[in-house]
C-alpha positions as CSV (number, residue, x, y, z in Angstrom):
1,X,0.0,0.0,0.0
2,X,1.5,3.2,-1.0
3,X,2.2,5.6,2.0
4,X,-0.3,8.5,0.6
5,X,-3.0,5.7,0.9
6,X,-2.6,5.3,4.8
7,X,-3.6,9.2,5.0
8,X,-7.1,7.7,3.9
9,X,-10.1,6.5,6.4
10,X,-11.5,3.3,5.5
11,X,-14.0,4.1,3.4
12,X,-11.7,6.8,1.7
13,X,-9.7,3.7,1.1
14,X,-12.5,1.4,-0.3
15,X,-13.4,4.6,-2.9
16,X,-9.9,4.7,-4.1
17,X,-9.8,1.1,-5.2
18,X,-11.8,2.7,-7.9
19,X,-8.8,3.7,-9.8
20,X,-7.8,0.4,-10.2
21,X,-10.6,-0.5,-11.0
22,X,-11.5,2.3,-13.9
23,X,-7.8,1.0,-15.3
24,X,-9.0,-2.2,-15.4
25,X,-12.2,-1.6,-17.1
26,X,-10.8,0.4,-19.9
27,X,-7.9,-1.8,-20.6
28,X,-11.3,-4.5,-21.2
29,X,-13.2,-2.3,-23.1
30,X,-10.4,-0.7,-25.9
31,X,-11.6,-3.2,-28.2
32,X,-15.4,-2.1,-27.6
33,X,-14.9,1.3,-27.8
34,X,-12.4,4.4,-28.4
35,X,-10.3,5.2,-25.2
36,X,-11.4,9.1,-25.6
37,X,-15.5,7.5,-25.1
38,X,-14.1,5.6,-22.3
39,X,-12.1,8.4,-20.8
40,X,-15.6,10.3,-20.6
41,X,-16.9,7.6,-18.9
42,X,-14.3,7.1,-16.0
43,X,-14.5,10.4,-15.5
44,X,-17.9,11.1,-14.8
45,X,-17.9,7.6,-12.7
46,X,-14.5,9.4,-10.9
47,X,-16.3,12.4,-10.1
48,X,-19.3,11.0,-8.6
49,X,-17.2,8.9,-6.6
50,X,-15.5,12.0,-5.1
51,X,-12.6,12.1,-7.2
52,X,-11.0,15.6,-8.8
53,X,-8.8,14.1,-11.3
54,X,-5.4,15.6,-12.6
55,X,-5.3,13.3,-15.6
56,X,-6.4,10.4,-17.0
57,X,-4.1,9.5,-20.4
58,X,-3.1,6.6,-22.7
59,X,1.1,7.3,-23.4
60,X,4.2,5.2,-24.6
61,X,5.5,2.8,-21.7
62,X,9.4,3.7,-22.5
63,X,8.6,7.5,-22.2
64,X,5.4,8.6,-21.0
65,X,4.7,10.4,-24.6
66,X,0.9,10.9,-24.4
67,X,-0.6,8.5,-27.5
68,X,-3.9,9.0,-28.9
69,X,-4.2,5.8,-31.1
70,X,-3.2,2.5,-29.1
71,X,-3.3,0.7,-32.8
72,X,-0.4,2.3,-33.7
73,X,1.5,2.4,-30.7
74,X,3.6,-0.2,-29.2
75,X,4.1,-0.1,-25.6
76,X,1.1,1.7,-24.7
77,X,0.4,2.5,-20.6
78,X,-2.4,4.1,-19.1
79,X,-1.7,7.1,-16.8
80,X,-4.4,8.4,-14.0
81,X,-3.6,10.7,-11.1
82,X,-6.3,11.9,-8.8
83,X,-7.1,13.6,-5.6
84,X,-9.4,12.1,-2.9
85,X,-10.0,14.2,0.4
86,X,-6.5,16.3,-0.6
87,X,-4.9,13.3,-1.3
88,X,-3.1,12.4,-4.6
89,X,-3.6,9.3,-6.1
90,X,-1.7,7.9,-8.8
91,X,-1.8,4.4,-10.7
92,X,-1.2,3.2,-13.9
93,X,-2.2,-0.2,-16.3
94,X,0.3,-1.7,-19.0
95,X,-2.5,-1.8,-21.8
96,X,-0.1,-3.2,-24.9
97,X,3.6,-4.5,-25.0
């Protein structure tokens, strides 16, 4: 557990599992649907949650260059930082090697 997590209460804990979580679901979904519609999504789902998010971006794995087409990109990550009650969350997914 990162260090910024134990500055959470449990249920502010529980909530930010959702990050995880929202990786998760879009790296499951690309094929579905285009990562900007899916971005919308996890943001709104974010928000509601409690979430003010910093960022939420699909870049190359070797240098963090935002991407916006994963079909061309090799080595492909999802980025997400967010704050929860003043504290900043960040996690990231390897979508594509």
């Amino acid at each position: 557990m990162s260090s910024r997590n134990l500055r959470l209460n449990e249920e502010q804990k529980k909530i930010a599992a959702t990050l995880y979580k929202t990786l998760t679901s879009i790296k499951e979904n690309l094929g579905r649907k285009k990562f900007l519609q899916l971005k919308k999504e996890a943001i709104i789902k974010l928000e509601k949650k409690g979430f003010s998010l910093d960022y939420l971006e699909l870049a190359k794995s070797k240098n963090l260059k935002i991407v916006n087409d994963i079909d061309k990109a090799k080595g492909v990550i999802i980025l997400i930082a967010a704050s929860l009650s003043k504290v900043r969350l960040i996690d990231n997914i390897l979508i594509k090697e």
